[in-house]
N, C-alpha and C positions, 0 to 999 in steps of 0.2 A: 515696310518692315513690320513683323509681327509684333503685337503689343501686347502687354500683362496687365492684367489689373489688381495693385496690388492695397487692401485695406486692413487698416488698423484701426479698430474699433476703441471708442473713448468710455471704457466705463472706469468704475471706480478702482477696478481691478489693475489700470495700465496708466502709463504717465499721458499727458496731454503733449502733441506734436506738432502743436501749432509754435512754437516756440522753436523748434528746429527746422521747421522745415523750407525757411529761406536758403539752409545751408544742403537743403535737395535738389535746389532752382537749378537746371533751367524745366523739370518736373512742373508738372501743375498739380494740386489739388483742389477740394474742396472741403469745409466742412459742416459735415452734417449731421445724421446719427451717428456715422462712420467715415473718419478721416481718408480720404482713397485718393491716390495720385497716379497716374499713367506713367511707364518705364519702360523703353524698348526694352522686348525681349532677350537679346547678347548682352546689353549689360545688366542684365536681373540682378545675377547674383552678385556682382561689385557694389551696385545701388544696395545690398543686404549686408554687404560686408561694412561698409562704410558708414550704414545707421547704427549697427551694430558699433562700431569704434567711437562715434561723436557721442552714441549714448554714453557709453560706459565711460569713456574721457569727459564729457560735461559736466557742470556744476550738477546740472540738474541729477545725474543720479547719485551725488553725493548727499546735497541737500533736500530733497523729496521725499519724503517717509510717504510707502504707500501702505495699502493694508497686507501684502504680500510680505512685509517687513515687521509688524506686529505679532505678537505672540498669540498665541488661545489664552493660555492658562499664565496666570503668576502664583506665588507664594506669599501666603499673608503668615507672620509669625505669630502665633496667638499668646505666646507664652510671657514675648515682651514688652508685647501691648496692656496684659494685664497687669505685668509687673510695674508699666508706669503710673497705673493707677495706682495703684499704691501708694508709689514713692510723693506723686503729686502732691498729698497732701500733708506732708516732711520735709519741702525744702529747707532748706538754710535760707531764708530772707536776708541775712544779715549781711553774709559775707555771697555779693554777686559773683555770678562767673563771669568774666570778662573775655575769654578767650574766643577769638573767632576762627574756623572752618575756613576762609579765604579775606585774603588782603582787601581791604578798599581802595578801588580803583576812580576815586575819585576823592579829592580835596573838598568838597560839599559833602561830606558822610556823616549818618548817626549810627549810632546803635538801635538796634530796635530792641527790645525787650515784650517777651511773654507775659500775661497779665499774671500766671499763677507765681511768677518768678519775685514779682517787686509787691506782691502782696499775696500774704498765706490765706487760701479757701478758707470760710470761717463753715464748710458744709462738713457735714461727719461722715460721710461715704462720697465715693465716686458718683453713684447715683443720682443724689442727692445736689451733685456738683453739675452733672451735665443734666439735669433739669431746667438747676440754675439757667444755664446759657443758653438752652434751647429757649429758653422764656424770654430772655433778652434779644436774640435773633430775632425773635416773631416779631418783638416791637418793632426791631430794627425794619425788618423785609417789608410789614406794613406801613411806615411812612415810607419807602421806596416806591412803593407800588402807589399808594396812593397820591405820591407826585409824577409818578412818570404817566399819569393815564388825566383824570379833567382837573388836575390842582389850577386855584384861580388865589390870587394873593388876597381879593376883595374879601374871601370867605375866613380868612381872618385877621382876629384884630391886631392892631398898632402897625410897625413896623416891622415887615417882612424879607429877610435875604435869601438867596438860595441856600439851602441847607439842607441835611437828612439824619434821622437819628444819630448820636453816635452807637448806639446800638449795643453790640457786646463786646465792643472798647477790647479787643483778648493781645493789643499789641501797642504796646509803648515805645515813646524815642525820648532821649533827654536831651533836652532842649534850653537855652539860657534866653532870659530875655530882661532888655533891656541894658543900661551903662552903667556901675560894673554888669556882669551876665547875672541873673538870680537862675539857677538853674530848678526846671523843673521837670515832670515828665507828664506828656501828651500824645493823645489817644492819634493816631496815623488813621487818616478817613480818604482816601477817595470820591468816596459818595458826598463830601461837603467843600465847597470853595471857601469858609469863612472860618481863619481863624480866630482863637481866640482861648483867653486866659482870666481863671477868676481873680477881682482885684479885690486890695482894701479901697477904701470901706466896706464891708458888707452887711448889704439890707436881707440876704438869704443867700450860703453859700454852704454849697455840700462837704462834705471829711473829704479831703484828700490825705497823699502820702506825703507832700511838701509844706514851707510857712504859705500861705497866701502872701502873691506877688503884692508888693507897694510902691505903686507908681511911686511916691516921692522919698523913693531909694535910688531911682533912675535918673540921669542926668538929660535920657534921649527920649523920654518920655513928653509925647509931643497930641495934645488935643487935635483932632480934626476939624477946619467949619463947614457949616453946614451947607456950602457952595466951594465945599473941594472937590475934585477929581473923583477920591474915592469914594467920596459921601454921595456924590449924584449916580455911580455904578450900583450902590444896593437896591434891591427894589422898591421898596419903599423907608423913607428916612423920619424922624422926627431932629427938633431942635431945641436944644434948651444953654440959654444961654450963648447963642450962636456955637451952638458946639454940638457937632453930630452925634446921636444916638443909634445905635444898633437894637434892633429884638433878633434872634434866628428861636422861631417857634417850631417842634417837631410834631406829626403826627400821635406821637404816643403821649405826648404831656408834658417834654421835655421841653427847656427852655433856658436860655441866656439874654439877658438884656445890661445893656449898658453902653460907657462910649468907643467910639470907634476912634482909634488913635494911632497915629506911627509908633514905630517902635526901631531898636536894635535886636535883630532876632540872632544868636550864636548856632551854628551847627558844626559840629566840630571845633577845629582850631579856627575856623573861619568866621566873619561877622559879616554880616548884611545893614545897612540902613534904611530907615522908612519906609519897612514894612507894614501897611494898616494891618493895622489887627483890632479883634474885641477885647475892652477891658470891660470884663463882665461884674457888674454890684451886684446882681440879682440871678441867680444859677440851681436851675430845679434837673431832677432826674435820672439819666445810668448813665451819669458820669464819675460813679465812685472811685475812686482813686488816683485817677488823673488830675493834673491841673486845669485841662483845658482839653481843645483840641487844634492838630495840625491837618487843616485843608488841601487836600493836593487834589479836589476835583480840576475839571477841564476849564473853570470859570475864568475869568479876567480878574477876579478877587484872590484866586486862590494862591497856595506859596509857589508851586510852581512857577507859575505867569509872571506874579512880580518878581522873580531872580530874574526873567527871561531864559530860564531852562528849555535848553533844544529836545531835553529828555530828562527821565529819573526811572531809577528802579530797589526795587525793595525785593526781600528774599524773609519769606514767614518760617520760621523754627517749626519745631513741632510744641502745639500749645501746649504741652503736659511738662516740656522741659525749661530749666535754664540757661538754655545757651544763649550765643548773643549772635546777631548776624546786621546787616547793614540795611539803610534809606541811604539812596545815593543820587545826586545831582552833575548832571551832565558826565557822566560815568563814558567810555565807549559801549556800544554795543554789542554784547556777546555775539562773537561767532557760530556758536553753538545753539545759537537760538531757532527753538519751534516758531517759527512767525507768521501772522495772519495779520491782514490791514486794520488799522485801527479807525474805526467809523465816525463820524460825528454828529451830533444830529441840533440841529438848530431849535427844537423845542428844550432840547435839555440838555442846555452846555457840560453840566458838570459831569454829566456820565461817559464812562469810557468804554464805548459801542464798540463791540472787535465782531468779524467776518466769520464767525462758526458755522459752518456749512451740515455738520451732523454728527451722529456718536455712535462709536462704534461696542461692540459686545464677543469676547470672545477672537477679537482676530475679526470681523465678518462687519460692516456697515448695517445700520438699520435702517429699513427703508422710511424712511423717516420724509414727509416732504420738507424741502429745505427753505420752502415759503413759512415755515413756521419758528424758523428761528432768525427771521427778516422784518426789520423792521417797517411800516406801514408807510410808505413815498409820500403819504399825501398828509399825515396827521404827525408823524414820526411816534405812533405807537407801536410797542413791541418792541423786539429786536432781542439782543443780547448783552449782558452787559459784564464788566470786569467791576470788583467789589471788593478790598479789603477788608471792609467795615463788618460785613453779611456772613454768617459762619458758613452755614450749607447754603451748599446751590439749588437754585430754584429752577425748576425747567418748567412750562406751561404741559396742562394736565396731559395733552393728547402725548405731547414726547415722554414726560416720565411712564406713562402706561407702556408707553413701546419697548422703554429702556428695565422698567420693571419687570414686563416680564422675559427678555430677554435674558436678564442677570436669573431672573428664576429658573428658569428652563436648563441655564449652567450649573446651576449648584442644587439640583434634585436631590443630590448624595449628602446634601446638608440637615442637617434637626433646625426646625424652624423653634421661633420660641414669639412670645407676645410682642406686638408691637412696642413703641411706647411714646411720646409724642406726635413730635413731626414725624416719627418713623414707622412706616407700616409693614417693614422688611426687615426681620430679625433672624438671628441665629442663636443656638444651645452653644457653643466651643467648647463649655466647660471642661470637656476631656481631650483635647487636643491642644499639641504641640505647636502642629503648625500645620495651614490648611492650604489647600491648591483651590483656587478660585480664577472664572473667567476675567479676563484684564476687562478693562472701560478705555476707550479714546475719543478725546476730542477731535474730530476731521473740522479743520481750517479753509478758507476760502483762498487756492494758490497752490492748494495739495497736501499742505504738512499736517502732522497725525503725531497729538501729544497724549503719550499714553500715561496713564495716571497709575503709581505705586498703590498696591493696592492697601496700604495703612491710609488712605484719603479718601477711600469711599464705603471700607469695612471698619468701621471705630466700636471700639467697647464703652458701651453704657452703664458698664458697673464694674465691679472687681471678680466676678466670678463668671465669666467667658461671655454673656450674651452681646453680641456685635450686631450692629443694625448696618443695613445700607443709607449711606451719608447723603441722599438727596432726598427732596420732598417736592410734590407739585404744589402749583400755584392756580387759581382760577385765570390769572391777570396774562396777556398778549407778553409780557415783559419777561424774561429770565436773568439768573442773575448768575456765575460764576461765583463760588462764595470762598472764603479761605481757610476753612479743611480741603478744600482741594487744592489750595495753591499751596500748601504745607512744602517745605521745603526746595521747591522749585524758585528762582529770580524773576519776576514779573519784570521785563521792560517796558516801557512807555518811549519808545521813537516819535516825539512831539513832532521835527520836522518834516520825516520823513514818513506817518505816519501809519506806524507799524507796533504792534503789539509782540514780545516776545517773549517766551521761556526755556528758561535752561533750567533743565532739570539735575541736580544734585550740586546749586551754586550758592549753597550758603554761607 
């Protein structure tokens, strides 16, 4: 019988058919450059008909965002984005907004809160203000990088946990700790597995917005020794008095010391028992306004691990407003989730490595090699990482140059204007309403492609139109997903099943 040969070629343009193609058997294939299977000639066109129907009826091309399903162009509003500069620095502090955008689908939920919301900018312009935070990032992104690459505990002193700045702290949860709850609010970190909260006494504790916690207000307030459980997980311990002590030292200067202790930790209407945490005496750095911080890196310390959470996810507001939206604990899954594998890397438990395979510009993939957003098999250097903590994303220099000038080459019809920090890509708006600009997308390792609003990567730096593009590179192997890009999107964390997700407009 006569035979056809018929090929489907795998580029980024088409879905992958290795995943169907048991339901072609008794066909053969192979794959190579090009997926190709042999089909006698009389049934060609039923073998056509029939891919044709399993595509279009499968998951797969419900769930699959390819680039054929991406836009070129979005609409950034420039009119509104200036207007919140404004408004930013006029909240009501007093009276919060409480209202949330969507129900909390889980009984372990807080509120999260925007930093401008639960404390008023003491800066006199918008400028002025995102300075401020650009300055705070940098510390942040620099103790990140300089743990994810040759950090050694010996190189410094006392006792050392895993930890990483808290950085520019731009997102709050309130939180109650201990028996009755003393409620306070705490900086939501990712990038740190150690919590922790300043106590009395204090030998050096920074202005927050709450009283300082007092252990002996607390009924569950519970010393650790210094051959407990948790005490032998930190990396290095002291002891005084048989009773464990904590430091977490950051790269920028920051610092906590004090004991490490159980606790009763409140989230919601709910209570946990014997949670270690830091009772910090001694607390230097940009941790202003907070009480403390909540650790949900990847670690064995962190709050995640000890509830035993299968998952959590958090949904970031836009930082200029006060709305409220959720930190969630073993929540289900959104359905609607963009998702990529969530990686792990045995040099650095606490980071949450996700599968990003490239980014796209305009609708169109950059050819980007995708060994450069992979982490290093032999050292686990590099890779990619998810970050609450870290404002802008950091890409390693060779990808932003690719990604830079592709967004350039889109928007020639734009008025360039000065750089201004981390940002070397600026724009005039001043006389615009609203601008049409190339979109940006994440491409995922699996197929899926989370395309980014573009108020997350065009932000205004001042009150009178100049917009910069929201990334910066890095020297460092490491990149970082930071949260101006996660603005309004649900971050999931599938701890089980290890998967990383977004839904985008779930807050």
């Amino acid at each position: 019988m006569a035979m056809a040969k018929l090929a489907i070629y795998s580029n980024n343009n088409t879905i992958f058919l290795r995943e169907i193609m048991p339901l072609l058997l008794p066909y053969t294939y192979s794959s190579h450059h090009a997926l190709s299977f042999q089909v006698p000639m009389a049934p060609l066109f039923s073998v056509i008909v029939l891919f044709i129907i399993i595509i279009c009826d499968s998951p797969l091309a419900h769930s699959r965002t390819t680039p054929h399903h991406i836009p070129k162009t979005t609409f950034l509003d420039v009119t509104a984005s200036i207007q919140k500069t404004l408004q930013v620095l006029d909240f009501n502090h007093h009276k919060q907004q409480e209202q949330l955008s969507s129900t909390p689908s889980s009984k372990l939920s807080l509120h999260l809160h925007s930093r401008v919301s639960l404390q008023k900018p003491t800066h006199h312009d918008y400028k002025s203000l995102t300075l401020s935070r650009l300055e705070r990032d940098s510390a942040r992104v620099t103790t990140l990088l300089t743990r994810s690459q040759s950090f050694s505990v010996s190189e410094l002193e006392g006792p050392i946990v895993s930890g990483t700045s808290q950085g520019s702290g731009e997102y709050f949860s309130r939180v109650g700790i201990g028996e009755p709850p003393n409620p306070v609010y705490m900086v939501l970190d990712t990038g740190s597995d150690i919590s922790w909260v300043q106590c009395s006494p204090c030998s050096g504790c920074y202005r927050q917005s709450d009283p300082i916690f007092d252990p002996n207000s607390s009924s569950s307030f519970h010393p650790l020794s210094c051959d407990s459980t948790h005490c032998q997980l930190l990396d290095e311990s002291q002891c005084l008095n048989s009773n464990c002590l904590y430091e977490v030292s950051y790269g920028d200067g920051s610092y906590t010391v004090g004991e490490f202790v159980t606790e009763t930790i409140t989230i919601g209407q709910s209570s946990v028992t014997n949670i270690a945490i830091g009772c910090g005496h001694n607390n230097q750095g940009l941790f202003i306004g907070a009480a403390g911080l909540l650790g949900l890196g990847g670690g064995t310390l962190s709050f995640p691990a000890q509830l035993n959470s299968t998952s959590f996810s958090y949904c970031l507001v836009d930082r200029d407003s006060d709305k409220v939206s959720t930190l969630e604990f073993d929540s289900p899954f959104p359905r609607n989730a963009v998702t990529a594998p969530l990686r792990r890397n045995s040099e650095f438990e606490t980071f949450y490595y996700v599968g990003l395979q490239g980014i796209g510009v305009g609708g169109e993939l950059l050819p980007i090699p995708e060994s450069l957003f992979a982490a290093d098999p032999a050292g686990g250097i590099g890779g990619v990482i998810v970050d609450s903590g870290t404002a802008v994303t950091r890409l390693r220099r060779e990808v932003y140059e690719w990604l830079r000038r592709a967004f350039l080459s889109g928007t020639q019809g734009l008025a360039m204007a000065r750089g201004m920090s981390l940002f070397d890509t600026c724009y005039d708006m001043s006389s615009m309403g609203s601008v049409e600009v190339p979109t940006v997308s994440f491409h995922f390792e699996g197929g899926m492609v989370l395309t980014l609003d573009a108020n997350t990567y065009l932000i205004p730096v001042d009150s009178v139109g100049t917009f910069c593009f929201a990334f910066a590179p890095t020297n460092s192997p490491l990149s970082i997903i930071g949260n101006v890009q996660q603005q309004g999107t649900r971050v999931s964390f599938d701890l089980a099943n290890s998967l990383v997700g977004f839904s985008a407009n779930s807050c």
